[in-house]
Short mmCIF file of the C-alpha atoms (twelve columns), coordinates in Angstrom:
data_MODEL
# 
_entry.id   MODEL 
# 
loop_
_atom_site.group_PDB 
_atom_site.id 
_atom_site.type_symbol 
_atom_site.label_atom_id 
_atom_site.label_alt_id 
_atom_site.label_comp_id 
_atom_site.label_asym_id 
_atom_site.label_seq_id 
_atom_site.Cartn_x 
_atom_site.Cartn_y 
_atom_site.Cartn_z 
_atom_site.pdbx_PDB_model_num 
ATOM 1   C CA . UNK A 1   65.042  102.994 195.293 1 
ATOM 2   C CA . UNK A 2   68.177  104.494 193.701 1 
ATOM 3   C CA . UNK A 3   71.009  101.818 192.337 1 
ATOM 4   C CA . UNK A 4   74.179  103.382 191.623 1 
ATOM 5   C CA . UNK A 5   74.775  101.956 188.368 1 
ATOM 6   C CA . UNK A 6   78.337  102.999 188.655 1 
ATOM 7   C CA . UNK A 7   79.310  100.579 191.457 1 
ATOM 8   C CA . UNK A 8   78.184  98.199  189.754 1 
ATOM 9   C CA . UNK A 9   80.270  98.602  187.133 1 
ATOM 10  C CA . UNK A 10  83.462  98.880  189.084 1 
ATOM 11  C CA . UNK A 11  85.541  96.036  189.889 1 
ATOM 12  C CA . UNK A 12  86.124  94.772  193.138 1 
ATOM 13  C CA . UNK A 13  89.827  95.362  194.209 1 
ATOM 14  C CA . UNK A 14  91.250  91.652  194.408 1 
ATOM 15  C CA . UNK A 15  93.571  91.466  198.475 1 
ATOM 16  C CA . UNK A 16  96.432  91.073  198.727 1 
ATOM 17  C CA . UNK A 17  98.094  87.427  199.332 1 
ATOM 18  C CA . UNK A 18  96.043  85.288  198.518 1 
ATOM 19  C CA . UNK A 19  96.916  81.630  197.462 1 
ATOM 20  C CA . UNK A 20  97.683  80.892  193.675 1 
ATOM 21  C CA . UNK A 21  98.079  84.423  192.482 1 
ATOM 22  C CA . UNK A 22  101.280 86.203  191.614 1 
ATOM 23  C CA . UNK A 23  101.949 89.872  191.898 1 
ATOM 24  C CA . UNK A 24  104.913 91.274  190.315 1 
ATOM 25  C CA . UNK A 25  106.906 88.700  189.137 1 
ATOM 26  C CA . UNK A 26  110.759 88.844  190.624 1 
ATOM 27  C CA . UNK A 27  114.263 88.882  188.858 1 
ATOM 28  C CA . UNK A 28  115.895 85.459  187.789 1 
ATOM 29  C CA . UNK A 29  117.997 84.042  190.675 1 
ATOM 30  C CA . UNK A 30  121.863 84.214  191.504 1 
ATOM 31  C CA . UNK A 31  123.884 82.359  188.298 1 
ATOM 32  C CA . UNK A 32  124.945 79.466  191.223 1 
ATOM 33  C CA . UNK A 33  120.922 78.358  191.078 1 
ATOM 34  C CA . UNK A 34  120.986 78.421  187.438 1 
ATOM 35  C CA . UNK A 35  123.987 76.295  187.253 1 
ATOM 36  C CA . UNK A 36  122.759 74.207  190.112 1 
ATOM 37  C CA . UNK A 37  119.867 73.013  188.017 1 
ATOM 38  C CA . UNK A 38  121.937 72.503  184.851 1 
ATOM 39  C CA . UNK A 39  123.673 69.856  186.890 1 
ATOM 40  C CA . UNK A 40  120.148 68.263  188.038 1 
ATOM 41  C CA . UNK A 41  118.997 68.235  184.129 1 
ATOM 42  C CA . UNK A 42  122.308 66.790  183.058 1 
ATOM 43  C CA . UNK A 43  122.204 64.010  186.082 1 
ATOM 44  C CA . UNK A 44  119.090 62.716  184.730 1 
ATOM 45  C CA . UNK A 45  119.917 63.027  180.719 1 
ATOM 46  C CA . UNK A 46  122.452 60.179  181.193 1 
ATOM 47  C CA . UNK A 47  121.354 56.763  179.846 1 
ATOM 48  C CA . UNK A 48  121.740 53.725  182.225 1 
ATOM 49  C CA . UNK A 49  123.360 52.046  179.344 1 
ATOM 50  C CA . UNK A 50  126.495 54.383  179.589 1 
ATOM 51  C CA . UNK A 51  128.938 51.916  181.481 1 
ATOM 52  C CA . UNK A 52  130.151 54.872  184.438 1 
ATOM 53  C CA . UNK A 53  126.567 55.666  184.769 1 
ATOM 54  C CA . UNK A 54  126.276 55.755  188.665 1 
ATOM 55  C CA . UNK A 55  129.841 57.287  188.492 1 
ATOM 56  C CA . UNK A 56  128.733 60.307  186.688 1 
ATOM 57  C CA . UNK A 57  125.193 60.709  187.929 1 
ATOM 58  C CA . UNK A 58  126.758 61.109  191.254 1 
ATOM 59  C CA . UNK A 59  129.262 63.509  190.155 1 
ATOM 60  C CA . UNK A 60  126.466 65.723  188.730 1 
ATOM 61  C CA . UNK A 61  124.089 65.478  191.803 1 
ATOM 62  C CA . UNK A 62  126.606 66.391  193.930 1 
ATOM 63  C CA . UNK A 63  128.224 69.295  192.156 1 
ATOM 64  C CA . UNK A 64  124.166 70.626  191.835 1 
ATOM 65  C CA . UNK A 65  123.459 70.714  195.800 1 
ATOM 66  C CA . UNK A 66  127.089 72.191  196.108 1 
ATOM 67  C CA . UNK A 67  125.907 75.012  193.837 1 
ATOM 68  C CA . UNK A 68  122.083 74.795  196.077 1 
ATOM 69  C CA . UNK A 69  124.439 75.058  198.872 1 
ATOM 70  C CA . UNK A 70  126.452 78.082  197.954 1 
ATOM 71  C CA . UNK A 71  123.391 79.817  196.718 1 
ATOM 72  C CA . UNK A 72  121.449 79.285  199.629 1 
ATOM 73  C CA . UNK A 73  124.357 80.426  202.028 1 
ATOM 74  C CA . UNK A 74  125.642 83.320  200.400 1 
ATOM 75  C CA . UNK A 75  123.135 84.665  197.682 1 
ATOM 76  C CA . UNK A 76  119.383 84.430  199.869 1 
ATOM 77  C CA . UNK A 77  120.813 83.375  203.394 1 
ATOM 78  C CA . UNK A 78  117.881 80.705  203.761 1 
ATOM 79  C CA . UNK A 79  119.032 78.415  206.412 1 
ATOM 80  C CA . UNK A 80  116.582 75.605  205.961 1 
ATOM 81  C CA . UNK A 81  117.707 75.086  202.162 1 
ATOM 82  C CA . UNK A 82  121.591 75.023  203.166 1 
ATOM 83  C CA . UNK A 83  120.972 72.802  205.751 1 
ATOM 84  C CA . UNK A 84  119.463 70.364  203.255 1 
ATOM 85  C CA . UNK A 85  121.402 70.965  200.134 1 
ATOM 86  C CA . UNK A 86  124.409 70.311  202.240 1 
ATOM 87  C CA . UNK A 87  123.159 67.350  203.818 1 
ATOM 88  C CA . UNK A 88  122.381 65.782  199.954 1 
ATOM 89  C CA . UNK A 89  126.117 66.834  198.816 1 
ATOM 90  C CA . UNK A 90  127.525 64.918  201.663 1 
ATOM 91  C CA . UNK A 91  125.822 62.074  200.793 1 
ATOM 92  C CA . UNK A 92  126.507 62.118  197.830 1 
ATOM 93  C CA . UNK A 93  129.940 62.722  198.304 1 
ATOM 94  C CA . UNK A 94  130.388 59.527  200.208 1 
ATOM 95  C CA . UNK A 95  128.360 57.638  197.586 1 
ATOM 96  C CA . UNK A 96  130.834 58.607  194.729 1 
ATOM 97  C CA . UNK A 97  134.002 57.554  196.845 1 
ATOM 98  C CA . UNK A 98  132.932 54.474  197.516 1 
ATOM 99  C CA . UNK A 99  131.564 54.093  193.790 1 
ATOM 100 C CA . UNK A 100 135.263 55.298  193.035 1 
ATOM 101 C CA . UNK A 101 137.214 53.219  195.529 1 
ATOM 102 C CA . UNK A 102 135.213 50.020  193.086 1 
ATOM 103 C CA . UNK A 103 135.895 51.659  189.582 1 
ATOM 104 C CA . UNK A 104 139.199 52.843  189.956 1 
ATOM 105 C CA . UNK A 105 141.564 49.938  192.031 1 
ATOM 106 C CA . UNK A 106 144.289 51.305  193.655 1 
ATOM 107 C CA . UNK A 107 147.988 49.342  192.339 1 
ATOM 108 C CA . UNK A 108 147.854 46.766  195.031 1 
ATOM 109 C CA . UNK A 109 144.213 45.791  193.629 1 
ATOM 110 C CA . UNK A 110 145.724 45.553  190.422 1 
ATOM 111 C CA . UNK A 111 148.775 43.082  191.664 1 
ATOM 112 C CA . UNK A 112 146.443 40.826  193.458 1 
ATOM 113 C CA . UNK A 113 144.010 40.463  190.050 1 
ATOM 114 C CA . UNK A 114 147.114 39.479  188.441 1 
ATOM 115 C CA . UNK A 115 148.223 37.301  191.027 1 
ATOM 116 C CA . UNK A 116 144.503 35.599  190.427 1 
ATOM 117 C CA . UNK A 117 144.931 35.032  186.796 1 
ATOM 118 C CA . UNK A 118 148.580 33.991  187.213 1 
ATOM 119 C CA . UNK A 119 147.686 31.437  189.918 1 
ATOM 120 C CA . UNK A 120 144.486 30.966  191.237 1 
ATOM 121 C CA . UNK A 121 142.143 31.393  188.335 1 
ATOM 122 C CA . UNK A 122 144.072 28.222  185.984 1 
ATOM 123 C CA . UNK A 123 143.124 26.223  189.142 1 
ATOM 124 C CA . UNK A 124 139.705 26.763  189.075 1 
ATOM 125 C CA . UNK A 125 139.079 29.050  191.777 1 
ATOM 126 C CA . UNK A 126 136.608 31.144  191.693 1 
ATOM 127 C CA . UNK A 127 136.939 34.623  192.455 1 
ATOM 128 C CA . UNK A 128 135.041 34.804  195.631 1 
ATOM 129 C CA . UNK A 129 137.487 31.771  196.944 1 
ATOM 130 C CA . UNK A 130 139.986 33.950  196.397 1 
ATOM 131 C CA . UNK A 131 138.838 36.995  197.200 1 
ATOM 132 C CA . UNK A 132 137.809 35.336  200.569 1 
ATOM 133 C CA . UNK A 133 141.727 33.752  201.127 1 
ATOM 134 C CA . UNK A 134 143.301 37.837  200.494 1 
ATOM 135 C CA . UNK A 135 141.264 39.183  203.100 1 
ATOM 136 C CA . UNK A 136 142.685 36.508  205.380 1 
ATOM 137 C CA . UNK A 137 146.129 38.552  205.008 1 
ATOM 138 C CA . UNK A 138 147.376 41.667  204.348 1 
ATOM 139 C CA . UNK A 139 149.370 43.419  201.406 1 
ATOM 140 C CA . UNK A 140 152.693 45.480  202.963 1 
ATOM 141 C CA . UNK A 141 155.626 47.243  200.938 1 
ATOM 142 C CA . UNK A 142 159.262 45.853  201.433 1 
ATOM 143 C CA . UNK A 143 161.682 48.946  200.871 1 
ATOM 144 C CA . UNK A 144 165.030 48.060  199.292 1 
ATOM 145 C CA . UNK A 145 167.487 46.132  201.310 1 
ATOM 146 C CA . UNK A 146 164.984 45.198  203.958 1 
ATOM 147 C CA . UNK A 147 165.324 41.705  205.018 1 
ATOM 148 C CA . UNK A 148 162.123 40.065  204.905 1 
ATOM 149 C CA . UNK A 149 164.075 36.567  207.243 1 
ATOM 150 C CA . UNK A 150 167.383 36.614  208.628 1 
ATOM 151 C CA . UNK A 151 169.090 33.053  208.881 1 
ATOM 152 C CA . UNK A 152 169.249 31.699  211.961 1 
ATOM 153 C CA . UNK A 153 167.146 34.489  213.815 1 
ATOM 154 C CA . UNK A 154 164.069 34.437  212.251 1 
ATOM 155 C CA . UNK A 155 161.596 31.935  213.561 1 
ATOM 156 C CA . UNK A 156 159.611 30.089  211.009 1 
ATOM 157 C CA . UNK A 157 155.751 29.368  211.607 1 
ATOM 158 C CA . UNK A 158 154.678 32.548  212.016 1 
ATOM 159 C CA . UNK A 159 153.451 34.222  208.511 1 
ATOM 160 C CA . UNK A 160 153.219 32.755  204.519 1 
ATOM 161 C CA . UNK A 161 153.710 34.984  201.605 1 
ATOM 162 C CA . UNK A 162 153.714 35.519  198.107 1 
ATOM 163 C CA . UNK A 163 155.260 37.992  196.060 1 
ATOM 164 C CA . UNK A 164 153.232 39.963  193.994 1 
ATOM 165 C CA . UNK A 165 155.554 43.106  192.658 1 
ATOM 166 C CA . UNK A 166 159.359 43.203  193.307 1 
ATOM 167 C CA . UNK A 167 161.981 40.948  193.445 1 
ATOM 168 C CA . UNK A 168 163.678 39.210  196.492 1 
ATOM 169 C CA . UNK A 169 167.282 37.184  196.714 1 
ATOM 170 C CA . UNK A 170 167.806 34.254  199.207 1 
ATOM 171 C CA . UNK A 171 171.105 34.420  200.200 1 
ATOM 172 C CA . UNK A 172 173.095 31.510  202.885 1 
ATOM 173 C CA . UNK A 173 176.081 32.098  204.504 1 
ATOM 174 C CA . UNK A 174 176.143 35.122  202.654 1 
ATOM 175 C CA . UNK A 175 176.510 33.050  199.218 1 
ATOM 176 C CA . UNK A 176 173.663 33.665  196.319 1 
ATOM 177 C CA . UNK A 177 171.162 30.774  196.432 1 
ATOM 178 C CA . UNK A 178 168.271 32.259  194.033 1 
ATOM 179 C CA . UNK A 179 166.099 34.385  193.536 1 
ATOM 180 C CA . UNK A 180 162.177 35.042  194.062 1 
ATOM 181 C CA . UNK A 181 160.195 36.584  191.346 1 
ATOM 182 C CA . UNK A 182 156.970 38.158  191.164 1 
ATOM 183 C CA . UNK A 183 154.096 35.449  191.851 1 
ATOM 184 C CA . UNK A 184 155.808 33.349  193.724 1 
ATOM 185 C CA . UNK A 185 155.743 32.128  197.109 1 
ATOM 186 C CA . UNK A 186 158.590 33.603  199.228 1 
ATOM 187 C CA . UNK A 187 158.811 30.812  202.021 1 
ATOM 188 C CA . UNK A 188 157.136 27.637  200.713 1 
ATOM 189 C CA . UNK A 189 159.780 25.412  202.269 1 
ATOM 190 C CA . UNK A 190 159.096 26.635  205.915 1 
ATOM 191 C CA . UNK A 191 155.574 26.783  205.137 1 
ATOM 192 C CA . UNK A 192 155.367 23.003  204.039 1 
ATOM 193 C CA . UNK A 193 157.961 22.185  207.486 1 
ATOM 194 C CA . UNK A 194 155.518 23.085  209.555 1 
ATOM 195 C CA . UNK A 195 152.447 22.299  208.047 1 
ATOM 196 C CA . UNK A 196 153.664 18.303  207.871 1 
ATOM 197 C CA . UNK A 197 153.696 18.275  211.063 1 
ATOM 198 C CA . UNK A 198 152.109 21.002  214.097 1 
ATOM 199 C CA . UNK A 199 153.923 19.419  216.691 1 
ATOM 200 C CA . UNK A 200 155.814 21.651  219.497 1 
ATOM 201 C CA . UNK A 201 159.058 20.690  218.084 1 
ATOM 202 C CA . UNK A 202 158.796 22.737  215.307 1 
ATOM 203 C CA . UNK A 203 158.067 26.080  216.891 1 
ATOM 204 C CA . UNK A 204 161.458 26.537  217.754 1 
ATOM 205 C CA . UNK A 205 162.547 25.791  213.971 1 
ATOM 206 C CA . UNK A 206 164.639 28.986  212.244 1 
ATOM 207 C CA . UNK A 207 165.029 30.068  209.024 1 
ATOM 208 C CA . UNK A 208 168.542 28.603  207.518 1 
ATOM 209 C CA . UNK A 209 168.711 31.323  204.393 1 
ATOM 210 C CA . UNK A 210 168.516 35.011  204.296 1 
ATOM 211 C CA . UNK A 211 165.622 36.848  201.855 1 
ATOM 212 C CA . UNK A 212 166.354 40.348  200.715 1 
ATOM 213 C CA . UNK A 213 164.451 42.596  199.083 1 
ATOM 214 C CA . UNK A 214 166.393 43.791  196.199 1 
ATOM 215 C CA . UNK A 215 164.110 46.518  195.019 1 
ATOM 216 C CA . UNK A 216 161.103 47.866  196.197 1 
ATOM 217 C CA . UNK A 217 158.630 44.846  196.253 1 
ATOM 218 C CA . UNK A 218 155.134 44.396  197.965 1 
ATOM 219 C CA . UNK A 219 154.052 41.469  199.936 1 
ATOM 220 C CA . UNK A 220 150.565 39.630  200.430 1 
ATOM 221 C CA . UNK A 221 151.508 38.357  203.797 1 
ATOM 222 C CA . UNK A 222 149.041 35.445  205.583 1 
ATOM 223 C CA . UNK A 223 149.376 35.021  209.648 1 
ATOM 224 C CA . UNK A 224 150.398 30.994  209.769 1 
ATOM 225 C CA . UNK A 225 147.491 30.306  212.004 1 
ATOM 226 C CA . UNK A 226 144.838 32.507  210.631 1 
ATOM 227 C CA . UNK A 227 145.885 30.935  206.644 1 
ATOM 228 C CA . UNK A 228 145.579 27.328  208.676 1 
ATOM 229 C CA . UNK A 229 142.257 27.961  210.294 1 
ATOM 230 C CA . UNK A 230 140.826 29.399  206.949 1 
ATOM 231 C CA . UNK A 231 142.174 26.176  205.129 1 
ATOM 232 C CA . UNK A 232 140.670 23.496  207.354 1 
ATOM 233 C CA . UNK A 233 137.218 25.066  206.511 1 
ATOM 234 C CA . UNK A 234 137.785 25.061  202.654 1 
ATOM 235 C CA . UNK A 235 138.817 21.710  201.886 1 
ATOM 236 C CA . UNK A 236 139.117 22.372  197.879 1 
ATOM 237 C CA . UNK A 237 141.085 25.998  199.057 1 
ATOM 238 C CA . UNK A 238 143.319 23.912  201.018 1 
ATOM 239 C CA . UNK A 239 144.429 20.973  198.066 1 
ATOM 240 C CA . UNK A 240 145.164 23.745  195.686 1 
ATOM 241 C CA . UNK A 241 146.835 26.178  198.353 1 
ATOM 242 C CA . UNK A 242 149.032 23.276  198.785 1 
ATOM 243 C CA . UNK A 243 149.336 21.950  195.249 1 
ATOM 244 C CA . UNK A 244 151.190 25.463  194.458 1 
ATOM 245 C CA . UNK A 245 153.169 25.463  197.610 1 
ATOM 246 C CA . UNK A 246 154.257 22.154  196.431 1 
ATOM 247 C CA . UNK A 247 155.153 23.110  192.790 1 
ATOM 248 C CA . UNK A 248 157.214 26.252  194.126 1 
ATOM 249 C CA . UNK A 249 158.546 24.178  196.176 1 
ATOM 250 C CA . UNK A 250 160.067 22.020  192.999 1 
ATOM 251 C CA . UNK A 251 160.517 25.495  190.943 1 
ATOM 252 C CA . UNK A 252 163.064 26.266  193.524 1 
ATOM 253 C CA . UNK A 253 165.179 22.877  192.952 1 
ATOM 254 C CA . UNK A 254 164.768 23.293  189.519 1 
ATOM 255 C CA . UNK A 255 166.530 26.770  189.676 1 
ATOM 256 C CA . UNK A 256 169.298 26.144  191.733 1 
ATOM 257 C CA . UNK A 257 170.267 22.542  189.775 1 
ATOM 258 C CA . UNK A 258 170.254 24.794  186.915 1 
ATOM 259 C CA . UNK A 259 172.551 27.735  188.477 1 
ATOM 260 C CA . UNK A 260 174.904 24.839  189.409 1 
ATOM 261 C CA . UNK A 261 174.904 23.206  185.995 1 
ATOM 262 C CA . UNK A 262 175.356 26.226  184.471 1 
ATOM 263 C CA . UNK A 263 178.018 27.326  186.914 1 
ATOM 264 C CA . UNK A 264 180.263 25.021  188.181 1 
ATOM 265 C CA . UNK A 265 182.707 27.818  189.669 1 
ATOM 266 C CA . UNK A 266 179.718 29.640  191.865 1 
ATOM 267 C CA . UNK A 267 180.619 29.544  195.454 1 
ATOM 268 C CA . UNK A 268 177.342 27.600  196.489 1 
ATOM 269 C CA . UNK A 269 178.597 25.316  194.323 1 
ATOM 270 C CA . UNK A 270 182.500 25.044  195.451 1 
ATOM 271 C CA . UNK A 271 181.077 25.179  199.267 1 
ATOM 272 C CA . UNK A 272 178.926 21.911  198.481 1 
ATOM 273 C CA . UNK A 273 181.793 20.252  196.501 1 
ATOM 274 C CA . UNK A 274 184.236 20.787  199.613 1 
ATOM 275 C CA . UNK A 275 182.083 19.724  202.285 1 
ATOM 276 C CA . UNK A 276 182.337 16.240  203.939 1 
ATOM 277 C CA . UNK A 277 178.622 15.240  202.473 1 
ATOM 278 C CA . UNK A 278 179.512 15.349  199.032 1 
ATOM 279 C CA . UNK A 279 177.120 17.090  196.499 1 
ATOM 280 C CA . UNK A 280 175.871 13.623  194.597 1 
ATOM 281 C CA . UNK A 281 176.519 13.493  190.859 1 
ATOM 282 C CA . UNK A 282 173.944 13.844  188.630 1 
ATOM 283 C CA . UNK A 283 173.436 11.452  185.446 1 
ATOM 284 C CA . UNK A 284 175.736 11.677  182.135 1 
ATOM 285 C CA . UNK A 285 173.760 13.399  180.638 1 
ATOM 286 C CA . UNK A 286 172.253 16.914  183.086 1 
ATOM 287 C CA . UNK A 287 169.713 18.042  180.417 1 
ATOM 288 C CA . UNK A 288 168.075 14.950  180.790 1 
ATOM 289 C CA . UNK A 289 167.930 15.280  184.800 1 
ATOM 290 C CA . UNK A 290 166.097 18.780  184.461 1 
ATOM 291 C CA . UNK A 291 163.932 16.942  182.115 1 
ATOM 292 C CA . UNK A 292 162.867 14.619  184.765 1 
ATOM 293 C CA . UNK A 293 162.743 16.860  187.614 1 
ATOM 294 C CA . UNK A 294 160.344 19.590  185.230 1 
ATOM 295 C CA . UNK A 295 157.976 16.512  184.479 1 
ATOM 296 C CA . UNK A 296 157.084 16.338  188.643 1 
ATOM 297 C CA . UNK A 297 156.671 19.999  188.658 1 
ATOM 298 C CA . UNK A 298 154.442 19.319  185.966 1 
ATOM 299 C CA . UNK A 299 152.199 16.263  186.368 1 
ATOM 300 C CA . UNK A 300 153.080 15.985  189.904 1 
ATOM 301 C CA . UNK A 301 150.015 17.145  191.757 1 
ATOM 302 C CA . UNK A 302 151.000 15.664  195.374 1 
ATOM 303 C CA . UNK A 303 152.195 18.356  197.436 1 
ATOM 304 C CA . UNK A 304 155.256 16.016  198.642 1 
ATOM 305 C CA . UNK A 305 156.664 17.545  195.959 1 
ATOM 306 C CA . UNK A 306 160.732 16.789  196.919 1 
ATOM 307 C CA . UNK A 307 159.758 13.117  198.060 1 
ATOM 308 C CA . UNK A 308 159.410 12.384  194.217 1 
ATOM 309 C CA . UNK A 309 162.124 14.379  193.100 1 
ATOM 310 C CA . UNK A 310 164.454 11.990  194.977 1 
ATOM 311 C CA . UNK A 311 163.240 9.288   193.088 1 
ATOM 312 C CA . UNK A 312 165.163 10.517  190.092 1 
ATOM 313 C CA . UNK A 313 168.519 10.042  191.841 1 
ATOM 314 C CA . UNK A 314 169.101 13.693  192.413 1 
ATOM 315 C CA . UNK A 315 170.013 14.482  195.937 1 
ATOM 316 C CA . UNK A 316 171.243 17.748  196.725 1 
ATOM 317 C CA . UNK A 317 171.269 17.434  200.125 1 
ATOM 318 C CA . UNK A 318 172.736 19.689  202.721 1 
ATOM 319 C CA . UNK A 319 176.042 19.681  204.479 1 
ATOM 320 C CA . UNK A 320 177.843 19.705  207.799 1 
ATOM 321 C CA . UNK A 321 181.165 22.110  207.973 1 
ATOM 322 C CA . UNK A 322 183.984 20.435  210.379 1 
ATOM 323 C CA . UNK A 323 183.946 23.987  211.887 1 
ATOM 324 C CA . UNK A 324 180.481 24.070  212.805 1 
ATOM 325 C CA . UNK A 325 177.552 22.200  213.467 1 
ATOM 326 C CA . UNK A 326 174.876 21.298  210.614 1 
ATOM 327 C CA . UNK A 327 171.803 22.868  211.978 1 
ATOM 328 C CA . UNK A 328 169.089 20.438  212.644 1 
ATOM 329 C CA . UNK A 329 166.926 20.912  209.539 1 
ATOM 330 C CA . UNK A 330 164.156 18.605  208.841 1 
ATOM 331 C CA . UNK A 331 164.203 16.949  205.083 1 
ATOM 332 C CA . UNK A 332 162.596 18.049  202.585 1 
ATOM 333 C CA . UNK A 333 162.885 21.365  203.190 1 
ATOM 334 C CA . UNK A 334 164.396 24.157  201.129 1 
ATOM 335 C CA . UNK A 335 166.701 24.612  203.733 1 
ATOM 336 C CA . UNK A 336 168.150 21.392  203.857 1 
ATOM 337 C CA . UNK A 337 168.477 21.250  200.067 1 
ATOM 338 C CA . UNK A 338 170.896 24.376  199.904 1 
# 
């Protein structure tokens, strides 16, 4: 028997395709799939200590499947891989604007986090209180010149607000009253006339004064009954929601006794000194009167607020005109101290 020692020594030609075997190795891929995995690498090099670190891993992510996506669509024209490296930038996408949207508050987030440490936050409330009481509103823009009330049209009852950028004048009979600066409420008065009393008497009630916006201000604006539903289930909300109504309430008097100290000739003050219901004198001495009436605003923490500035014996009442009517005002109102 003959063995062809030759075969033997050959070697057996290895087939083609088979698994775990490369042939000739291809060129490096398109610079976009190079780049796409720098921006994988980079995603994951970031420490979780680094304070924007969800911010910026998402930024890299999504900038590598947009490069996996461009690749994949334009460079090898593989379906499959642009369906999902488009599918991982979009989410991606939408994870980073909302992580955005948190980082990066827009101005009227800013205001309102002001309007909490101005306010709220010396109170005591916590920032889920308040955050809870915003959402209850809404924040709206007041362009120049636009009238946020008009006297006598307006009907009261129907929204609270605060201001929380701008500036706003009150104006009656087309005289200056005062004005309304930022973090304060912008109809306390009517706000405390009809919470005293919900009876059907009062939905008819008007405004009596005139608020302006005298530069561009924005508003966080509360529907009346959605603010008074929201109260009655937060008891400790609702004492402190009324505490500052209260104290704005006695900021206003304090401003306007001062205006008419300071300015006897003002026409608010020459219409009040000419009408039959007399403007009543203050004591000798008027820096002592201010005194008194800053110590309620300060220790005072009833929100009948005016009831105990009467006590001081300054009454600043309001006035009928021979030629027209007094409008029927309840007391302690703003309205029916002007």
């Amino acid at each position: 028997m003959l063995i062809d020692v030759s075969a033997l020594n050959q070697t057996p030609p290895q087939s083609e395709g088979v698994q775990g075997t490369c042939g000739d190795w291809k060129e490096a891929q398109h610079s976009l799939f190079q780049l796409a995995n720098m921006c994988l690498i980079l995603s994951f090099l970031i420490p979780n200590s680094f304070r924007h670190y969800p911010f910026c891993l998402r930024i890299f992510l999504g900038t590598g499947y947009l490069f996996f996506s461009l690749w994949s669509g334009l460079i090898v024209c593989m379906p499959d891989v642009l369906g999902w490296s488009a599918g991982f930038f979009l989410v991606n996408l939408f994870h980073l604007s909302y992580i955005g949207y948190k980082m990066f508050p827009n101005k009227a987030n800013k205001d309102l986090d002001e309007l909490y440490k101005k306010l709220f936050e010396p109170l005591k409330v916590s920032k889920v209180e308040y955050d809870c009481l915003v959402k209850q509103g809404y924040v709206h823009e007041m362009e120049r010149f636009c009238e946020y009330a008009k006297e006598g049209i307006t009907p009261c009852g129907q929204r609270t607000s605060i201001l929380i950028k701008g500036r706003l004048k009150v104006q009656y009979e087309n005289m200056f009253v005062h004005c309304i600066e930022r973090n304060q409420f912008v109809d306390s008065p009517e706000y405390d006339l009809i919470n005293r009393s919900l009876s059907s008497s009062h939905t008819h009630e008007r405004y009596q004064v005139t608020i302006v916006a005298v530069e561009q201000s924005l508003l966080l604006t509360w529907p009346f009954d959605k603010l008074c539903q929201f109260l009655e289930s937060n008891p400790s909300v609702s004492a402190i929601f009324d505490l500052l109504i209260g104290k704005d309430i006695s900021d206003k008097l304090y401003q306007i006794q001062e205006m008419l100290l300071s300015n006897p000739e003002s026409p608010l003050r020459q219409k009040l000194d000419s009408s039959p219901v007399r403007l009543q004198r203050f004591t000798p001495s008027p820096h002592s009167s201010l005194m008194n009436l800053r110590g309620v605003v300060v220790s005072e923490s009833s929100t009948s607020s005016l009831d105990h500035v009467h006590c001081f014996g300054i009454d600043i009442k309001g006035w009928s005109s021979p030629s027209r009517k007094a409008p029927s005002i309840k007391t302690n109102t703003f309205e029916s101290q002007v």
